[in-house]
Every structure is written in C-alpha cells, then in structure tokens.
N, C-alpha and C positions, 0 to 999 in steps of 0.2 A: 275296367276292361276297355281297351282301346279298339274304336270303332273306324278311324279313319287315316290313313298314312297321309301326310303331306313331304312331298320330294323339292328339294331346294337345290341351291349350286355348292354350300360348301359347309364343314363341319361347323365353322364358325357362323354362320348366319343360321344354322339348324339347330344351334346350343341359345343363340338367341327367346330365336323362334316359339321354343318350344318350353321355356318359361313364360311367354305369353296365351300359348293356348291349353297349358293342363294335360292330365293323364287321357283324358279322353282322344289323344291324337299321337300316333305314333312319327317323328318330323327324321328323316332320312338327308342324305346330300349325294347327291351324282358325282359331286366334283367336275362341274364344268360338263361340255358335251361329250354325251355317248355315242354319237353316230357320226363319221365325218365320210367325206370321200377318201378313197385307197390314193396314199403316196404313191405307191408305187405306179400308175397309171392316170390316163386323165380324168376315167372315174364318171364321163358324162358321152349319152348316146345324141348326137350331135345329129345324125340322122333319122332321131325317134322325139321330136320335139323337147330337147335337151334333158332328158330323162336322166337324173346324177344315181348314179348306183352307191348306195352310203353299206358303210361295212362298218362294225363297232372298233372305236377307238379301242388302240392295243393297250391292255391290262384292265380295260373297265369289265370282263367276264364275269368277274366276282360282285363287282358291286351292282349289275344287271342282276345276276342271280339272288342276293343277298333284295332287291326291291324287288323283284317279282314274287319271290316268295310273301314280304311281307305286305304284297298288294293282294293276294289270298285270303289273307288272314282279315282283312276289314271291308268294309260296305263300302267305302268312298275311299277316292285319293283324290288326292290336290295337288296340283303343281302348279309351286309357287318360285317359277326364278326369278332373273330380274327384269322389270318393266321396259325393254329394250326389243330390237331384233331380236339379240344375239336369246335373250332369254324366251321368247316366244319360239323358237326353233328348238331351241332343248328340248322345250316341255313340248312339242308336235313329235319330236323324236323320242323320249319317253312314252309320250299316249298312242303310238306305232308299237312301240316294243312293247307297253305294257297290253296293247291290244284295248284299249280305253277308244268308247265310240267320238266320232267327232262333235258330233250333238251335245254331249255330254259336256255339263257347266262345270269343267274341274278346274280351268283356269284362276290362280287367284295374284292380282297384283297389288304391291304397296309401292308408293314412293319413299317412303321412310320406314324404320324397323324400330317402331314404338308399340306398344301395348293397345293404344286406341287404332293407329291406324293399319292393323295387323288384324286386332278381332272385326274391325268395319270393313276390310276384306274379305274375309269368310263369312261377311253374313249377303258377302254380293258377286257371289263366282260367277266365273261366266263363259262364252266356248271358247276356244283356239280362235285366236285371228290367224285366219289364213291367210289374210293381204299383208301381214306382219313375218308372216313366213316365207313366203313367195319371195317378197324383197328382200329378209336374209340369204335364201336361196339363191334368187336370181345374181346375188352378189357376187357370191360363194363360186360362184358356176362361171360366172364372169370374169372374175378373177383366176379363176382355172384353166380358161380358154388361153389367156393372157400370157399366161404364166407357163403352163404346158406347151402353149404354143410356141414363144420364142425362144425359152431358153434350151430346148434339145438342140437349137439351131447355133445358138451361143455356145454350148459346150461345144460344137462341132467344129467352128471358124473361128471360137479367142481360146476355150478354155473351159475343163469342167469345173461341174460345181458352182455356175453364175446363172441365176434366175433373172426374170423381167415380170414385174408385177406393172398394176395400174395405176394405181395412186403413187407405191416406190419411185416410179421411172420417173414421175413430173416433182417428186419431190427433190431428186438428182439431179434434176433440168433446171430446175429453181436454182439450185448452189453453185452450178457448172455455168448458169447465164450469169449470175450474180460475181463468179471467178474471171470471165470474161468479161464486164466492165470493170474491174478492177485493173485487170491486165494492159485496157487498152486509155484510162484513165491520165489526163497529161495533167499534171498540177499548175495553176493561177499561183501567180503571186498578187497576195492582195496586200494593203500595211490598214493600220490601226495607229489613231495619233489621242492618248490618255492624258488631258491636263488637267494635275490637281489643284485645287483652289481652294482658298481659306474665303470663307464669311467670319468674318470677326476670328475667335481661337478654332472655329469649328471645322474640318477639313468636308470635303466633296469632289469628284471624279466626276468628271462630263467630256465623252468621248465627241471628236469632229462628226462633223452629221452634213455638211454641206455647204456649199457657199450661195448667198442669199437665202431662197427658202426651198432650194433644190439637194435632195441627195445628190451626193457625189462619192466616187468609190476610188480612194486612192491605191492606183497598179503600179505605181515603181516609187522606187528610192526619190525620185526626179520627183513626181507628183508632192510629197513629202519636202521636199525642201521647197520648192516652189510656197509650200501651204505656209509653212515657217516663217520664208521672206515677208509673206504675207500678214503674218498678223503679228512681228515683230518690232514687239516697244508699243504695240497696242492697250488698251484697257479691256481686259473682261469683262461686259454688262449683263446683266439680265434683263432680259427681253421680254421673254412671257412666260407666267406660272400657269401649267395648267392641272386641277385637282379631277380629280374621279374617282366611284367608288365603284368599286369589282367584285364580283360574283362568281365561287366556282362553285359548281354541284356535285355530288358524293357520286361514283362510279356506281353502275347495278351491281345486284349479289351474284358471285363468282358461274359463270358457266363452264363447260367443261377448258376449253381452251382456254380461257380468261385466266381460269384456276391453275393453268401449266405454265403460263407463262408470267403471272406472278410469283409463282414458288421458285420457278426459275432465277428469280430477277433477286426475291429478297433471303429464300432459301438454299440456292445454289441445286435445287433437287432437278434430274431429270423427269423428263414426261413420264416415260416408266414407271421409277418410284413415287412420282404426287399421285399418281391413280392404285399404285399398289397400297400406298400409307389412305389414302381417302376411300379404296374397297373396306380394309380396316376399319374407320372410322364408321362406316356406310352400315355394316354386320353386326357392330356394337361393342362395346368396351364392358367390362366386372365393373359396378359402379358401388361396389362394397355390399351396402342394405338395401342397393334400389336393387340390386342385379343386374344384370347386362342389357346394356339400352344399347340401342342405332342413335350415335351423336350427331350422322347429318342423312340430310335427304339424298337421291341417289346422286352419283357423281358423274352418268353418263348424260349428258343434257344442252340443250342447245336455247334453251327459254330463260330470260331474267324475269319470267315471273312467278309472283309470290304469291301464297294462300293468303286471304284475308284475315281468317286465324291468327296464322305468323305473324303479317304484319300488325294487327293489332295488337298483340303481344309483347313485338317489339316496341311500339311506339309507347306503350304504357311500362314498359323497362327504360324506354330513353328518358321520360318526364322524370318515374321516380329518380334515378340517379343523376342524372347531370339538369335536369330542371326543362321546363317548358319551352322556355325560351330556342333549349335545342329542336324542338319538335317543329316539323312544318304542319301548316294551317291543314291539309288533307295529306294523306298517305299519297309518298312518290307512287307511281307507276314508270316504269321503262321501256322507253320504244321498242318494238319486237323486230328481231332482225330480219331481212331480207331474206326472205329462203328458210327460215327456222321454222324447225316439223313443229316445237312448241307442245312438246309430249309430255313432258314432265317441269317439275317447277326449277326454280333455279338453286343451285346448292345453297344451303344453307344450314346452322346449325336445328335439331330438331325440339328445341327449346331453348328458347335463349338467356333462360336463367340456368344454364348447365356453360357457367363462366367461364373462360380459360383457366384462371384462379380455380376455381371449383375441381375443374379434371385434372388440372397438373399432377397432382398424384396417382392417377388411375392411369396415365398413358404413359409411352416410350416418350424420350424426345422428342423424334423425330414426327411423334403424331400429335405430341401437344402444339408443335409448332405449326405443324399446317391447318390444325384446327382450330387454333388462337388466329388463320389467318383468312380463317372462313367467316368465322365468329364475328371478327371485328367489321370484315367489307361489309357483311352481313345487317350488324349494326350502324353502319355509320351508312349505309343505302338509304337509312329512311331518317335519318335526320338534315337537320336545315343546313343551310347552305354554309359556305365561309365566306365572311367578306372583307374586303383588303381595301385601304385605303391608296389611293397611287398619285404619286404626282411626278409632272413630266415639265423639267427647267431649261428652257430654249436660254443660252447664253451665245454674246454678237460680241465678236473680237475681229472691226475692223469690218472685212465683207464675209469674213468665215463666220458659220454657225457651229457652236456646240452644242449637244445636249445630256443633258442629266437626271437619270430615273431615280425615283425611289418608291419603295411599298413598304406599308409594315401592316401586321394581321390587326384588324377591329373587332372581329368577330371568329372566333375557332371553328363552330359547327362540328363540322364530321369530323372536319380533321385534328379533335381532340381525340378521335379514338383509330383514325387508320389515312392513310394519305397512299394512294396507288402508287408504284413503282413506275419507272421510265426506262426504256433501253439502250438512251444515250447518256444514263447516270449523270445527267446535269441537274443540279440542286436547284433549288428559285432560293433566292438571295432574299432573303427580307431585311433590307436596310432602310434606314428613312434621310430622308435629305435635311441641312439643318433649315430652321428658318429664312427665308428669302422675299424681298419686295423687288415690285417690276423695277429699274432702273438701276440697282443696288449696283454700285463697282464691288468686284472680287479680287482679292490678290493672287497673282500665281506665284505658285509654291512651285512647280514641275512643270515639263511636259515632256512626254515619252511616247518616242516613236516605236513603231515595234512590226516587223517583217510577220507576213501568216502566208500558207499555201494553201489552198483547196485539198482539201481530203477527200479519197475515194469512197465508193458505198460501203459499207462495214458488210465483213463475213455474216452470214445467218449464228445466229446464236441457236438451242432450240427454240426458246420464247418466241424470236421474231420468227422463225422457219414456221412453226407455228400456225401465229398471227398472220404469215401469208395463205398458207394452205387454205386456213379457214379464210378470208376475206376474198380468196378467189373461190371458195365452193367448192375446195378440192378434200375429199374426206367428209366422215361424218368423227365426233365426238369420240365414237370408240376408237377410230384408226390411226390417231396423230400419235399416238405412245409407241405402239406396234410396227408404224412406218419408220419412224424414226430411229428404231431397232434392226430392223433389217436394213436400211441402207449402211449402216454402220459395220453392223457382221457379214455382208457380204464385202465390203472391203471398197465400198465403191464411194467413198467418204471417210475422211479423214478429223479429226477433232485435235484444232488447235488452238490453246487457247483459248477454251469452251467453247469455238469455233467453227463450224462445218469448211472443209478443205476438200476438195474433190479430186481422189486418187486419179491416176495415168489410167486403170484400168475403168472407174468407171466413167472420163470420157470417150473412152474407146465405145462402150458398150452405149452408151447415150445418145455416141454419134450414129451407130449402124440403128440402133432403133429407130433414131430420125429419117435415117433414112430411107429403111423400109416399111416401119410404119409408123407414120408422123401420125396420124390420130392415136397411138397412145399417149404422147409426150404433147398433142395439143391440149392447153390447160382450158377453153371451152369446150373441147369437145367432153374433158375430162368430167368438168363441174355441170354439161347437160346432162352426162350418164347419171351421175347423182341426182338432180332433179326427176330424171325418168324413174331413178327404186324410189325416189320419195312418192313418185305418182304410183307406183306398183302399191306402195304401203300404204297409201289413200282408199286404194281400192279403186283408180282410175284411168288405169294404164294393166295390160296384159303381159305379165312375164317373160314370156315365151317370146310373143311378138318382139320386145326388146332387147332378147339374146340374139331374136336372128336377121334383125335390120342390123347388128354390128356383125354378125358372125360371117353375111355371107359374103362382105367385102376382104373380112381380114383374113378369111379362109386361102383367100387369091395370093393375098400378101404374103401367105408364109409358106405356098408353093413359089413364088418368085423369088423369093431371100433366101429359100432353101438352094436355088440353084446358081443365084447371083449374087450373095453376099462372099466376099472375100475373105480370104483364110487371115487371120490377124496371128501373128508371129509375136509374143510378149518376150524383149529378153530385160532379163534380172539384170539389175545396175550392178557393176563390181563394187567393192567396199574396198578400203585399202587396208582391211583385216584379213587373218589370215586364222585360218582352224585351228585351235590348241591341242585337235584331236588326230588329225590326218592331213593337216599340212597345205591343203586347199584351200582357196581364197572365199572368201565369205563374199555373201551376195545380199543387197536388200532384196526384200522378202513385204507384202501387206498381209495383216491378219487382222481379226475381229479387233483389238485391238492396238492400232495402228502400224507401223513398221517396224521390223525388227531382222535380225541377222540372223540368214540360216547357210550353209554349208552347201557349196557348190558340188558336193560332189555328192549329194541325195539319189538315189534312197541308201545308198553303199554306209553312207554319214550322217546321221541326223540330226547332226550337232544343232543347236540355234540359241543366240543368246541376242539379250536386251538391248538397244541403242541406249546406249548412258551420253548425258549431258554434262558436260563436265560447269563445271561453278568459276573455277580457277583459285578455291579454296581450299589451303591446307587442312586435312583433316584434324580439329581440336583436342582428337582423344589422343590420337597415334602418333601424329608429329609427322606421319611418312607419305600416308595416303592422299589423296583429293578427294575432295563433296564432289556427287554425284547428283544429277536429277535420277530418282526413278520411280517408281510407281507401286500403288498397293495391287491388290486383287479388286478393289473395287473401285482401281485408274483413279486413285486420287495422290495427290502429287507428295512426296516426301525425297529430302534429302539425307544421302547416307556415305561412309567409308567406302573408295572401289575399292577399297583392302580385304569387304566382307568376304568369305565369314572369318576371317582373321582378328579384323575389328568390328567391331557392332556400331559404331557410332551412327544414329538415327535422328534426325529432325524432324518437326513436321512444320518447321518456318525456314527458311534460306538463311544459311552463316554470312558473316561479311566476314570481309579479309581486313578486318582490324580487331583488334582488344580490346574491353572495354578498358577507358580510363579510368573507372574507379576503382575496380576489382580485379582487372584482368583477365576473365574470362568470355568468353566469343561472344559476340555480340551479331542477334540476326536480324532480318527485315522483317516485320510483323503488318500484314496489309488489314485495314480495317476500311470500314463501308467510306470512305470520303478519303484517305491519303495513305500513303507507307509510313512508316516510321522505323527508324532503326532503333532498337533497346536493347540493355544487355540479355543477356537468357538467363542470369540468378540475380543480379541485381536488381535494385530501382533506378538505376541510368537510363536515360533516355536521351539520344542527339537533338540536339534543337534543329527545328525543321529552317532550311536556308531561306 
C-alpha cells in the first residue's frame, strides 16, 4: 500500500522515477507549472509591494484535482521537480495548492535520474528554498512589468500583437548593432603573394611575411609588383628553422550554452531542440533489462564541474581503453566562470560506461547524436593533452622575407576521441614541411599573387548569438532556447542562411525602445539585473527592494512614451504579383516564419502564398516546370516542381542545370562538412572538384 505521492514535472520522468522507488510511493507529473500570472492582465499589485496574483494555468483543473486527491490518500508527498528556479517555484506552487506547511521537508532534489542518486535524495528531503523562489518570482514579475508595460504602448503607435521583453529586446539590439556594422563596413584591399618551392623532389608553400625582419602588408596591385621587381632572378634561401612543441588542452564538459552552441555547429540542431532532445535524455531512455535510466545529469547549468565519482570513473575508463598514457598525472579541474551560480555539475553522461555504442539502439537519432556528443566532450575533458610538433621556416629572397609553417600531430590525446567545433569552420591544416638546413637554396616552382578584401562581421548564427548573451551576463541557462524563439515568432528577426537578419519592423520597435527606455536595451544594466536575482537566490539581496529601485523610474518612462512616442505608420512593400483569387496585388507580409505574400485586399481576401526561389532549373520530372527553393514544416530547406501538385518532383539537395555524363540523369549539389560536390542522384558519378 502506497504511503507517500511524490509530484514531478512530467510523465516521462514520473515513469522513470517510479521504477526507482517501489510500490510504496505513488509518483504523479504536474506537467510543468500549475500556477502562472493571468494573460490577460498585468497580474501584479505594483502598489502593494509587487504582490503577483497567480490564477491556475488553463486546463491543469483536472490534474490539481487528480493530485490533491491522491495527496489524501498518503502521509507524505514529495516534490521532486527540477533542481533549478523554474522547479523550486512549481513545487512552492504545488505546497500552496496542495496546502503542505512551509516547514515541512518535502522538497526533494537530484542532479541526475539514476537509481542511487534518486533513492540518496529521499533519504535527505528538505524545505522549500524560498530565496530560490523569490528569484524565480522576482523574475517573473520583472519580466511582466517589462513586458505589460511597453507593449500596450507598441500596439498603440506601430502595431498589434508586438511585445517588449527584457532579455528579447537586447537580444534584438545585439543583431540590429551587428546589421549596422555590416552596413556601414568599407572593404580593404589587401593581396597575398604564395611561392612554391621544391627542396630537392619535395614541394612547400611559404607565403611573403616582410622585408628584412619587419612585417609588411601589401594594399595594392603597386605594392605587388614592386615586391616581384624585387626579388627577381633572386635565390631562395633558408634563413632560420625554427622547431617547437605545442600543446592544446581538452575543452570542459558541456554547460548549458556550450552544449547549444556545439549541437549548433556540428548538429545543425536549434537551441530549442538540443534542450528539448537533452530534457529527453535528462528523464531517461527503456534501456531494455536495465529499465529506464537518466543517461545525463541535468541540462540546465552554468558549472564545468564534475563529481569526483564521475571523474574517477572516467579516468579509469580512459586508462582501460586507450591506455595510460591518455590519462593526465591528476584529474583536470576547470576554471569556474565569472558570474556562475555553480548550482549543479556540468552535463555529462551519468555513467560513462553507457557508450554511444551501447545506447544506439535504445534512442531516436537525433538523441544518440547529441548524446554521443556529450559523451565524448565529457570523455576527452579529462584526458591528456594533444601535442603537435611545429616548425616555422624564415626563407631570404634578396631583402624580401618568406615564411613557411608546418605541424603535424605527435601525440592524439583527447582528440582521439572529440575535437570542439569553431564558428568560422576553418580547419587547422596538419601538414609537415620537408626536411630543411639553414642556408639550403630552394628552387621556385611558382609564385602567385592573389587580390583579398576585408570581410565584414558575420551575421549571428544561433551558436554565436548565444555565446554573446552568455559572455555578456545577459540571461541565465534556461532563457537562451526561449529567447531565441520569441524574437523569431514575433517577426522581429529574420533567418538567413541560419543567419539572424533583423526585420524593418523590429528596428522600428528597437529604435522607439531606445528611445524611451534605454535601460532595457542597455546590455549592463541588463546583466546587473541578473547579478541582483543571483543575489536574491543567495539569499542576499531583497526582492521587492529590487522590483522597485527599477520600477519607480521606468514607471516615469511609460507615462512619458505613452504621450510622446510617435504613431509609426508600417506600409506593406508591393510585390509585382498579383491575387489568383481577386485580382489585387500581393503585398510582402513577416510571419513567424519569415516573409511571405498575402493579399492586399485582407480581410475581404485572405489569400497568402509562399515566396519561391526560383533555382533556374528545368524541372527533371516534367520537362515544363522550374526547381523551386521551398521549405518543410520544420523550415528545412527542400527543393521542388512550381508545377506542384501537378508534379511532385521533390529534392532534398539542389539540381544543377546539367546531365549527368554517364547516365544522364540530373545531377545535384550535395554539401558535406568541408566542400560541395556536384554527383549524379543515381549514379556513382561525381565532377571532379576544379
């Protein structure tokens, strides 16, 4: 007979759960929070020391009633959500509704959803952190102020249906400042002068580096020939060998951000889905005859550190399999980041004999891969270093200097098992140079000049959008997935090219923000207010106090923009299309996602159709139609027949506008992690790269 209910967040973590603790515990799921503030109002007494009036989220009726009944029925409950804010607020909102005293030790937390560290929680319950709530609250509240506050003002002078959050706005500000050095970006011409040289049969590349022992930057054509005059009919010598041995160390194990912006890099997955696939993994997988285990520790987290457990674990998995030699002399430890609450440990798999190998069969694709790529940082954090042999060849042609690198690996280390991702997809070249003595003449083979321009800042990706939030203090760990969501569905960013593009509408709205209230869109003032809930969650800063040293100035602000912000007038671009339906000219249109064509003559017409990109490829099925760019339900790229649904012809690679030579059937682009390639689509042909 069951003695005790414990209440969780979700069916999958309560199905867990509840093969770890036996018949004597009844294990329930809220499904996320039951208590929020009313949409439909601002929901907080602003004149009663920010008093939020919480009303039950719509349709959790049933499953309030459904737990309080079965909190009747036994002597204890427990609530166990997740080790965070967000889950110390549920479970204070549950011990409200269920009327559970505050005294009362029901609280119970794991970092991981394993068997040991599930039953070592319930044997150490303990009260409600109320500084843990406060700070979700004060958030909550803050956000609401924010948010209620400017956009009734924003429907009124651009537009309904457009909000203004806290974190959103500067995340906006981020892409629209970054669209702005782009904009105003003049490009350098710089050149590059490549001479290849033979040591005996063996070729080598040693680019100009300067004349005597001074860098020099050649900026014109002129520069260039000048250099040519110069060291022509000369000998090539070698000057001086210089050898060194290099050292890189293994990145820590994944934190939250770290984790989005790797899956980003090497799995193409948005923030979104790497936290919805890692909640997944986080809850537990059927592991056949073990049963359902939590394969990592939690995914919300700001600490690269690791239990001593784990790591010893790990380190006696790294010896047996790849040998000693990989192990360093003591276990890494990782510097703790500036600012990190340092709450929880850092993701990681929750034994690390449960191999990617091992799970392949028990999971989706899409979660063996992000788990295989927790697994392996995971792994290779606490092994030895890699180290690379480098040598750097100063050759003298006259008074010009060349120079010529070379590396090649002496030692693998970590990066036998995982090597971090970059987000300017540049490779490190491991070539080695041939043999060379100081004085040795070289023959040239070549020399190639070659024109470059300065490139502007690259668009935010999300990884790097990211990578910024967090390295300025903007957000915590849970909001970077969520943020990155709403600037998108409200239409105030664009995605090009996996790309952040900042719509007309949201520098409209960016700009008036700035103008009327620049402390939300300043990114210190943004990442103090974060510091202040971390002191709230310390238990060393008062809540209240910090709603209303921001409230009582921005109160001023939204009386003054209420009567001096100007009406903004949005008008729709024409299209040079016209309605199939009623004869009116089509208009772009922004939506959740991206632009598309709707019908000048709404709401009368509701017509709206897709922006197609045309390819300038005959369609291969039909003979009549063109390839299309257009998009799935889940915006991912495919090309097709504009003849659909006439014709069906479908891609998920770009046709080219030739034949193949061998077969004669259409040949598309197929992009792979380092180059394109053009191949047939049935054959084994493939164009040789030029």
């Amino acid at each position: 007979m069951a003695d005790s209910l414990v209440i969780v967040e979700s069916p999958a973590k309560a199905k867990t759960i509840k093969k770890y603790l036996g018949s004597k515990y009844i294990v329930k799921a809220s499904m996320g929070h039951v208590r929020d503030l009313p949409k439909s109002q601002m929901g907080v007494d602003v004149e009663n020391q920010f008093e939020p009036k919480y009303i039950t989220v719509r349709g959790k009726g049933d499953i309030l009633k459904e737990l309080r009944d079965a909190g009747k029925k036994v002597k204890r409950v427990y609530l166990a959500a997740d080790p965070d804010r967000e889950g110390e607020a549920i479970a204070w909102h549950l011990a409200q509704i269920l009327k559970l005293p505050l005294n009362e030790e029901c609280r119970v937390v794991f970092n991981e959803i394993t068997k040991t560290a599930v039953k070592d929680a319930f044997k150490h319950p303990r009260r409600i952190n109320m500084d843990l709530v406060n700070a979700q609250q004060a958030r909550r509240i803050l956000d609401r102020l924010v948010g209620y506050g400017i956009s009734p003002i924003l429907w009124k002078k651009v537009k309904k249906g457009l909000s203004a959050g806290r974190v959103q706005s500067v995340a906006v500000k981020l892409i629209i400042d970054r669209e702005n050095e782009i904009r105003r970006f003049v490009p350098e011409e710089y050149w590059t002068v490549t001479a290849v040289l033979l040591s005996g049969d063996e070729e080598l590349e040693a680019k100009f580096f300067g004349y005597g022992r001074q860098k020099t930057e050649l900026k014109s054509e002129a520069d260039v020939e000048q250099l040519l005059d110069k060291i022509k009919g000369k000998r090539f010598v070698v000057e001086e060998i210089k050898t060194s041995e290099r050292r890189r160390n293994p990145a820590p194990s994944f934190i939250t951000s770290t984790m989005q912006q790797e899956a980003a890099r090497k799995l193409n997955f948005r923030a979104q889905k790497t936290m919805a696939i890692a909640q997944q993994l986080y809850e537990g997988a059927d592991l056949g005859k073990e049963g359902t285990v939590g394969l990592i520790t939690y995914m919300r987290t700001d600490s690269t550190r690791v239990s001593e457990t784990a790591t010893a674990e790990a380190r006696n998995y790294i010896k047996e399999t790849f040998g000693s030699e990989y192990l360093t002399n003591a276990p890494r430890t990782h510097k703790k980041k500036a600012g990190a609450q340092d709450a929880h440990e850092a993701i990681r798999p929750t034994s690390v004999h449960r191999t990617p190998d091992k799970m392949k069969e028990y999971l989706s694709r899409d979660q063996f891969r992000l788990y295989k790529l927790i697994w392996e940082r995971f792994v290779a954090s606490q092994m030895a270093s890699a180290v690379f042999d480098a040598v750097t060849a100063d050759i003298r042609v006259g008074e010009a200097l060349f120079r010529a690198t070379g590396s090649k690996m002496k030692f693998p280390g970590f990066m036998k098992v995982y090597v971090e991702g970059k987000d300017d997809n540049k490779n490190e070249e491991n070539k080695w140079l041939p043999p060379l003595e100081k004085g040795q003449p070289l023959k040239r083979k070549s020399i190639t000049p070659k024109q470059h321009f300065t490139q502007p800042p690259p668009r935010y990706t999300e990884a790097t959008l990211v990578k910024e939030l967090e390295e300025k203090g903007i957000g915590r760990p849970s909001t970077y997935a969520p943020t990155l969501e709403t600037i998108k569905k409200r239409g105030y960013v664009l995605m090009e090219d996996k790309r952040f593009v900042p719509s007309e509408l949201g520098e409209i709205v960016i700009g008036l923000i700035g103008e009327f209230f620049p402390e939300v869109l300043n990114v210190e003032f943004t990442a103090h207010m974060e510091n202040d809930l971390d002191q709230v969650e310390a238990g060393k800063a008062n809540w209240i106090e910090i709603l209303d040293q921001f409230y009582r100035p921005f109160r001023e602000r939204l009386v003054t923009a209420e009567k001096e912000m100007a009406e903004v007038e949005l008008q729709d671009e024409v299209s040079d299309e016209v309605c199939e339906k009623c004869g009116s000219p089509m208009v772009y249109k922004f939506g959740r996602y991206g632009k598309f064509l709707a019908c000048s003559a709404f709401p009368e017409c509701r017509n709206t159709k897709a922006i197609l990109k045309s390819t300038g490829v005959t369609c291969p099925k039909c003979k009549k139609g063109e390839i299309v760019e257009r998009k799935s339900k889940k915006q991912r790229t495919f090309y097709g027949c504009e003849r659909y649904p006439d014709c069906d012809f479908v891609s998920w690679d770009r046709p080219v506008p030739r034949p193949c030579p061998k077969c004669g059937n259409y040949m598309i682009e197929k992009k792979t992690k380092k180059e394109k390639v053009i191949r047939c689509s049935v054959c084994d042909y493939e164009e040789p790269n030029s």
